[in-house]
N, C-alpha and C positions, 0 to 999 in steps of 0.2 A: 538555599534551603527550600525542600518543597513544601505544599501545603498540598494534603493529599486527602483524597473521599473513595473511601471502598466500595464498592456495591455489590452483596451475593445474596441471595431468597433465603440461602441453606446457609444458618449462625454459625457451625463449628467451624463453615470453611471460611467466612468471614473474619470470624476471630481468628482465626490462623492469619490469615492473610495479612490482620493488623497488628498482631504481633511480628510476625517480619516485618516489615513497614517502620516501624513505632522502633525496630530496631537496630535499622540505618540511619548513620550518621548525617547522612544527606537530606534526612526527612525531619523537617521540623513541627509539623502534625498531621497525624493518620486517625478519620473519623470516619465513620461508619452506618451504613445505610442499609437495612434486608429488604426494601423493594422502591421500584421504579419510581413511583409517587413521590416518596421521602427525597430519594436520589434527584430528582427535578426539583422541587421543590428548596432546597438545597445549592444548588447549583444556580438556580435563579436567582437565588440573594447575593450568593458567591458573586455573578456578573454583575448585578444592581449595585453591592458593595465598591467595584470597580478593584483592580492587579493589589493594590494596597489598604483595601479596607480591613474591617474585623472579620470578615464572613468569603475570606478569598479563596479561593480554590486554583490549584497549577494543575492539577493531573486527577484526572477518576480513572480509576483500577475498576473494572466496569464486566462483571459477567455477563454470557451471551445470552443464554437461556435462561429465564426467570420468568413469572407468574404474571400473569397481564404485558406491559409491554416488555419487549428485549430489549437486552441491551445493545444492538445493531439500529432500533426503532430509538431508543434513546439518542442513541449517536447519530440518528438522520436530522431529531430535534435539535441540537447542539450547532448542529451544521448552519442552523439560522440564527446564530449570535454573531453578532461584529466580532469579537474574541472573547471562543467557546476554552474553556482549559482543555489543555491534549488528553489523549483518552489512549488509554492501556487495555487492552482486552484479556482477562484471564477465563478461560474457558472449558472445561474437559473434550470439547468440540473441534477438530481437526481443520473442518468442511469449513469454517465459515472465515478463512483467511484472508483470503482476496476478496469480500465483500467487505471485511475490514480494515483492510490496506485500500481502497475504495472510499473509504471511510474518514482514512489520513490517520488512522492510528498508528502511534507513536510502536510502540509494539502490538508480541499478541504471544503470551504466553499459556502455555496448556498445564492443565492439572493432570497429577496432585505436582504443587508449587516447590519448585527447588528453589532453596535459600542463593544460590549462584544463579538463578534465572531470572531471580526477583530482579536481585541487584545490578543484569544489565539491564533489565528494563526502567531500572531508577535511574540508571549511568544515563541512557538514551533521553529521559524526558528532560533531565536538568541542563544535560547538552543544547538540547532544542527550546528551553527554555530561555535560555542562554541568550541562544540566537534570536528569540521574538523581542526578548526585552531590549535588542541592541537595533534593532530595526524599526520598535513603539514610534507612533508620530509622536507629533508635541502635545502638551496637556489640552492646548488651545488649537482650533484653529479644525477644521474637515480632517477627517480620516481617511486616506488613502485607499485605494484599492486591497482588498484581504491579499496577499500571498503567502504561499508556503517557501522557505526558506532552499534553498538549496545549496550543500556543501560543495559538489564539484561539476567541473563542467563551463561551459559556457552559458551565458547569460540567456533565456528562454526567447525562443523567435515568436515575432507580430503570429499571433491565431495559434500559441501553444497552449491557452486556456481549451480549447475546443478537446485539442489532442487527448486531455486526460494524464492521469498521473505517471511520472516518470520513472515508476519503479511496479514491477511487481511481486508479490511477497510469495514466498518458497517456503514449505516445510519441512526440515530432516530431521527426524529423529527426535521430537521434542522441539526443537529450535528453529524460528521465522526468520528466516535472512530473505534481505530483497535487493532483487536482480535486477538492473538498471535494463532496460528496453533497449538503448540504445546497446545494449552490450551482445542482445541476442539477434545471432547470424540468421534462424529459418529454425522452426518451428514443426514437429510431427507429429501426427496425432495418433493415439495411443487409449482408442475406443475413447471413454467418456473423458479422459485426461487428453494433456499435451505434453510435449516433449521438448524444453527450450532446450538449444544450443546453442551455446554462445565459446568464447575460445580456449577457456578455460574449465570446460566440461558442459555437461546436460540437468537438466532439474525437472524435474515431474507436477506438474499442476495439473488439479483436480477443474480444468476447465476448457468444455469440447473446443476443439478448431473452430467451427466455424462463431463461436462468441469472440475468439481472438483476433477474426479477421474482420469482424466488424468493426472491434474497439481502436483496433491500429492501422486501421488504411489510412489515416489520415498522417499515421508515422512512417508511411513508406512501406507498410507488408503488403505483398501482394500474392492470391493463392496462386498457386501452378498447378497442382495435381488433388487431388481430393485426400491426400495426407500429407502433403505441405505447404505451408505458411513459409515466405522466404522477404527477408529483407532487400529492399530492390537494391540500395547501395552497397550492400555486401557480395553481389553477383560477380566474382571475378571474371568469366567466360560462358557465352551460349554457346553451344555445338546442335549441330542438324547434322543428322549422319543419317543418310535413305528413309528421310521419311521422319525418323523421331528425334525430337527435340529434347534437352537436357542443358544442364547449368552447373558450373561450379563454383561453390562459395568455401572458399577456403579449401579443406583437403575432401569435403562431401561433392559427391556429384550426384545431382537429384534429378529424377525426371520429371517434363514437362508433359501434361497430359493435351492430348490433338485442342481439345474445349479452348483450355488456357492459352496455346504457344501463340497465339496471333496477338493476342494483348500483351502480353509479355514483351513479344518483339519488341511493338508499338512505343510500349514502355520504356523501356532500353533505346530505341531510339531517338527519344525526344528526349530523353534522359544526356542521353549523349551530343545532344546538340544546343540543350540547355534549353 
């Protein structure tokens, strides 16, 4: 069962909010916060209390834009607890997804709230709640290094802290799904957006190439042409044909621009010899 902390500036949308909440089975209390202050304030006792006190807190349902701090500026504070409760973003804001997926929020739901989007966002924290409580060190004794839990996959290579988060968060239609990195083949850019493709289709994120080629060199993306971003282990074939250079990853064949094909080679080469 959760123990859950609202937070919105604007009451009617609050009290909506806590009335959903308050009427999932899954939520054993939903209390309520209309600004920043309160919402910290709050929260601090929540962690002082410690997972089993009178004053605990599992999840803040945390709006973005409100009056003095944000809720993003909240959630950068939080990020300084040994263990902060997971945080839900509810938002009428599209734009600030991947800064809260950044963030490590559990979801990130857009307004006005549908009673079906509440509830996966409640399905997802109690999930991942799940998971932290089965992972807690002992009552006694040094606290471990913080990580984020991870469902699938293999177990995170030595210097994956540095790499950054293994998902990036997508929005269609109302709804944040997040796209595993490792799942995206090469990357296009798409003026101020990018264009992930991965094997099972494309996703639109509101964030330029060249921020993407920043954050994942250290995952293997390397640019070729000044509109793509391409994963180097997904490179099935280079081709040189009179002069110009090109690549196949999967069923795309993309060009390499004169700038890039010498590094690239290079790349591929040492790649290939280990």
């Amino acid at each position: 069962m959760l123990r859950v902390l609202a937070v919105d500036d604007e009451l009617p949308l609050l009290e909506e909010l806590l009335y959903l909440l308050r009427s999932d089975d899954r939520v054993l209390s939903a209390e309520g916060a209309s600004d920043a202050t309160e919402a910290l304030r709050r929260i601090t006792r929540a962690v002082e209390s410690g997972p089993d006190g009178p004053d605990a807190i599992d999840v803040v349902f945390l709006d973005i834009q409100m009056a003095g701090l944000t809720g993003l500026d909240i959630a950068r504070l939080l990020a300084g607890f040994a263990r902060p409760p997971l945080i839900v973003f509810v938002t009428a804001h599209e734009g600030f997804a991947v800064q809260a997926f950044d963030l490590k929020a559990v979801d990130y739901v857009l307004k006005p709230v549908r009673p079906e989007r509440l509830a996966e966002a409640v399905r997802r924290a109690r999930a991942l709640l799940g998971d932290r409580r089965e992972t807690a060190p002992p009552a006694t004794g040094a606290e471990p290094p913080r990580t984020v839990p991870v469902r699938r996959g293999p177990a995170p290579e030595e210097g994956a802290a540095e790499r950054g988060p293994e998902q990036i968060a997508v929005e269609l239609g109302g709804v944040t799904r997040f796209v595993a990195i490792a799942d995206i083949a090469y990357v296009e850019a798409q003026g101020d957006y990018a264009r992930l493709h991965t094997d099972g289709g494309s996703h639109l994120v509101r964030v330029p190439l060249s921020t993407l080629e920043e954050r994942w060199a250290p995952r293997g993306f390397v640019r070729i042409h000044r509109r793509h971003l391409v994963a180097l282990a997904r490179i099935d074939e280079l081709r040189v044909d009179a002069g110009t250079t090109s690549v196949r990853v999967g069923a795309a064949e993309l060009q390499v621009s004169r700038r890039h094909a010498r590094q690239l080679r290079d790349l591929l080469m040492r790649q290939a010899t280990g």
